[in-house]
C-alpha positions as CSV (number, residue, x, y, z in Angstrom):
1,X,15.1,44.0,22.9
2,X,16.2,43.2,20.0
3,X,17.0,46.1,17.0
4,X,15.1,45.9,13.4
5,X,16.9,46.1,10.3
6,X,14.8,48.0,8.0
7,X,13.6,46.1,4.9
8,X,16.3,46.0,2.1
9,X,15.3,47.0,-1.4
10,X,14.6,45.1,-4.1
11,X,17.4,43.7,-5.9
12,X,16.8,45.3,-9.7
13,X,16.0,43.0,-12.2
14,X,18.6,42.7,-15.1
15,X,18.0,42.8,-18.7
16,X,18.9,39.0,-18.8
17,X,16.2,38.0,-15.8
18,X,13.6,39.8,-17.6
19,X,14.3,38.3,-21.3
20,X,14.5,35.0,-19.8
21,X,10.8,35.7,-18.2
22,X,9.8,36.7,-21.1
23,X,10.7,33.5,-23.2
24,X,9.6,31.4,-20.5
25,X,6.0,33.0,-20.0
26,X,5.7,33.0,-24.0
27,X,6.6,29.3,-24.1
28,X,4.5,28.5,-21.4
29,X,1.7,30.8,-23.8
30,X,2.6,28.5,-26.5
31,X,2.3,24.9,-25.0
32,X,-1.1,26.1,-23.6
33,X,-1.9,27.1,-27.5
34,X,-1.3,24.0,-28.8
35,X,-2.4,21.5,-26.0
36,X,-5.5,23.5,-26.0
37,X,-6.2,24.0,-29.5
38,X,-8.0,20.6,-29.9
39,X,-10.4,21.3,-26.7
40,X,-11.1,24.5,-28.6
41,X,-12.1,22.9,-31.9
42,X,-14.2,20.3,-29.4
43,X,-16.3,22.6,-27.6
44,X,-16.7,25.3,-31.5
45,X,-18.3,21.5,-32.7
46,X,-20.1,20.8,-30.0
47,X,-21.7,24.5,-29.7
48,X,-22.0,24.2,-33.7
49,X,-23.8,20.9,-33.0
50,X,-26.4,22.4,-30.4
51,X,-27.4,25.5,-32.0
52,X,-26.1,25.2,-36.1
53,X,-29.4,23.8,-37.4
54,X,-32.0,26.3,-36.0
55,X,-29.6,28.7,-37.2
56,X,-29.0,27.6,-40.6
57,X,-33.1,27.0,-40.7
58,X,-33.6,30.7,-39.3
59,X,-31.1,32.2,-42.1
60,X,-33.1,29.6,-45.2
61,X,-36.5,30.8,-43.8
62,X,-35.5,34.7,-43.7
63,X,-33.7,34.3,-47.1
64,X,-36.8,32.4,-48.2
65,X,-39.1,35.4,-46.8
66,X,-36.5,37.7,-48.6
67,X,-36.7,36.2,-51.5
68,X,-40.8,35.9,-51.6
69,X,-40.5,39.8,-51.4
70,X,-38.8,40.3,-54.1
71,X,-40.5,38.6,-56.0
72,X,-44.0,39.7,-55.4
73,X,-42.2,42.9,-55.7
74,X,-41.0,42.5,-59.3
75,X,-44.6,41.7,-60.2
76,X,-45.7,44.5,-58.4
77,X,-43.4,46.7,-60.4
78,X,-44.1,45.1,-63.4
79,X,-47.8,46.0,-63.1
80,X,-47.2,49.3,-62.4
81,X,-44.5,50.6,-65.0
82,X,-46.0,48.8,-67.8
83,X,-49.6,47.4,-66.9
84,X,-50.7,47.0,-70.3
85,X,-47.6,44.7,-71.2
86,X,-48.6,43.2,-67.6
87,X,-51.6,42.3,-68.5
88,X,-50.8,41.1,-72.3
89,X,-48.1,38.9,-70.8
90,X,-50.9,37.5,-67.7
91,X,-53.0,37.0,-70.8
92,X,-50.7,34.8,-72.9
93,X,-49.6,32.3,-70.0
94,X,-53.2,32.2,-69.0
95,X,-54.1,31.2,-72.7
96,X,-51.0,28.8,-73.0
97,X,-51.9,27.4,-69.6
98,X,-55.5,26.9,-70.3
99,X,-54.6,25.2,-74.1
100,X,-52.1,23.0,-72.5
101,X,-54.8,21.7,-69.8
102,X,-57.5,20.8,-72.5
103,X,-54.5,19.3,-74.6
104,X,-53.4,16.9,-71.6
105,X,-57.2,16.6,-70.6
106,X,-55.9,18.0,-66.9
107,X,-57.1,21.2,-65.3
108,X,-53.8,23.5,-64.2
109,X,-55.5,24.2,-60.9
110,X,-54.6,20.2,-60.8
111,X,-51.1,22.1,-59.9
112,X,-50.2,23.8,-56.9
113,X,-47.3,23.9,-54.5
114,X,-47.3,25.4,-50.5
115,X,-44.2,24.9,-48.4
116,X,-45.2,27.1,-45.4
117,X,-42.6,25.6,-43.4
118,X,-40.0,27.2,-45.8
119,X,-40.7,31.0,-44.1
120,X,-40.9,29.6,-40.9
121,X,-38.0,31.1,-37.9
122,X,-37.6,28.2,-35.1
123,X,-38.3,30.2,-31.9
124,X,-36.0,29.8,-29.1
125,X,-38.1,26.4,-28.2
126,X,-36.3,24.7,-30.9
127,X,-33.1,25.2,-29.5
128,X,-31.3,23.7,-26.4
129,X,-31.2,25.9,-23.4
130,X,-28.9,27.9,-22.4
131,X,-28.0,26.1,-19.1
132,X,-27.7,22.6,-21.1
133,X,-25.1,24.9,-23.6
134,X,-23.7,26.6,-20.5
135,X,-22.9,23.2,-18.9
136,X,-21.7,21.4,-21.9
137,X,-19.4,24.4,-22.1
138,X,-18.4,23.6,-18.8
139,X,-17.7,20.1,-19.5
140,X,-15.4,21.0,-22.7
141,X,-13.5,23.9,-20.5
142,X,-12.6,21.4,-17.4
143,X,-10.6,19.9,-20.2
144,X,-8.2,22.8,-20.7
145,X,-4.4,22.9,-19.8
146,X,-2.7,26.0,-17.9
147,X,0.5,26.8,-17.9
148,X,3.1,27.9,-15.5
149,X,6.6,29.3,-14.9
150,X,8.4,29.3,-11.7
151,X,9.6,32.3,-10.0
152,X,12.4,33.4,-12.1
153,X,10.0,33.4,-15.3
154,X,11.7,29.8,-16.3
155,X,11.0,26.6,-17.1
156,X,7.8,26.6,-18.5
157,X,5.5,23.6,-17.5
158,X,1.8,22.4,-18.8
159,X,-0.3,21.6,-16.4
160,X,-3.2,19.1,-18.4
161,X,-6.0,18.5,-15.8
162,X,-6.5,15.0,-14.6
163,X,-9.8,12.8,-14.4
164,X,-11.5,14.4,-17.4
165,X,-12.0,13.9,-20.7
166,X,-13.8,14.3,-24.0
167,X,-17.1,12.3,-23.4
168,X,-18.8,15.6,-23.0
169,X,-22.4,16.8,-23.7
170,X,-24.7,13.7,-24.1
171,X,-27.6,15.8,-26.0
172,X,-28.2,14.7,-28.9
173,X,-27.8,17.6,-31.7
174,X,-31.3,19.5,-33.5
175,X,-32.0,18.3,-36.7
176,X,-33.1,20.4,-39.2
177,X,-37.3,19.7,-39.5
């Protein structure tokens, strides 16, 4: 039989081991940063491509619906703070309207304007789903480097994944109507 040694300590780690760990992990941090960064930008695009028009068409609809509000409230307002100047002022562009009409020989109820599809928020139906987003985002993130450092905290390396690339997401992007 054969005697154990017990298990030696650790050896402590100098001030020198752990400053060089410390620059290798933050260069390794770095080169994933920058060999990243354009995969990053890729896949913001791409997600801004999928899901920017219904959002830009939900914010111009609510700002639209906003807007109708406020106006219907300054009238409102108007008509109740001052109605008699209301009404004198109703009166007037009536009159002038009415002139203009027999002048031109054309009614003004010849003139109207609806745009109903101004107010209108796209439901989620008019965007992509989210397991088309989820797997583009796939797609773009099988693209990203990682970085390592070997046992000592040094020499950092990038490690760029082989076999993909940036021919992600087919879908073509929503338009706007």
């Amino acid at each position: 039989m054969g005697s154990q040694s017990a298990p030696q300590p650790p050896k402590p780690i100098t001030p020198g081991q752990a400053a060089q760990a410390a620059v290798g992990t933050a260069a390794a941090g770095e080169m994933m940063s920058v060999a990243n960064q354009p995969i990053e930008q890729y896949g913001n695009l791409y997600t801004t491509g999928q899901l920017g028009p219904a959002e830009v068409q939900t914010q111009t609809a609510l700002a639209n619906r906003a807007a109708m509000q406020s106006a219907q409230g300054q009238l409102a307002i108007q008509s109740q703070v001052d109605p008699l100047a209301y009404a004198q002022r109703q009166m007037r562009l009536k009159a002038a309207t009415d002139r203009l009409g027999q002048l031109y020989g054309t009614s003004p109820s010849a003139f109207s304007f609806s745009a109903p599809g101004a107010f209108v928020v796209p439901g989620t139906n008019a965007m992509p789903s989210l397991s088309s987003l989820r797997g583009g985002a796939a797609d773009v993130a099988r693209n990203l480097a990682t970085a390592s450092v070997n046992y000592q905290g040094a020499n950092p390396t990038l490690n760029i994944p082989s076999g993909t690339n940036l021919s992600v997401p087919t879908t073509t992007p929503r338009g706007y109507y």
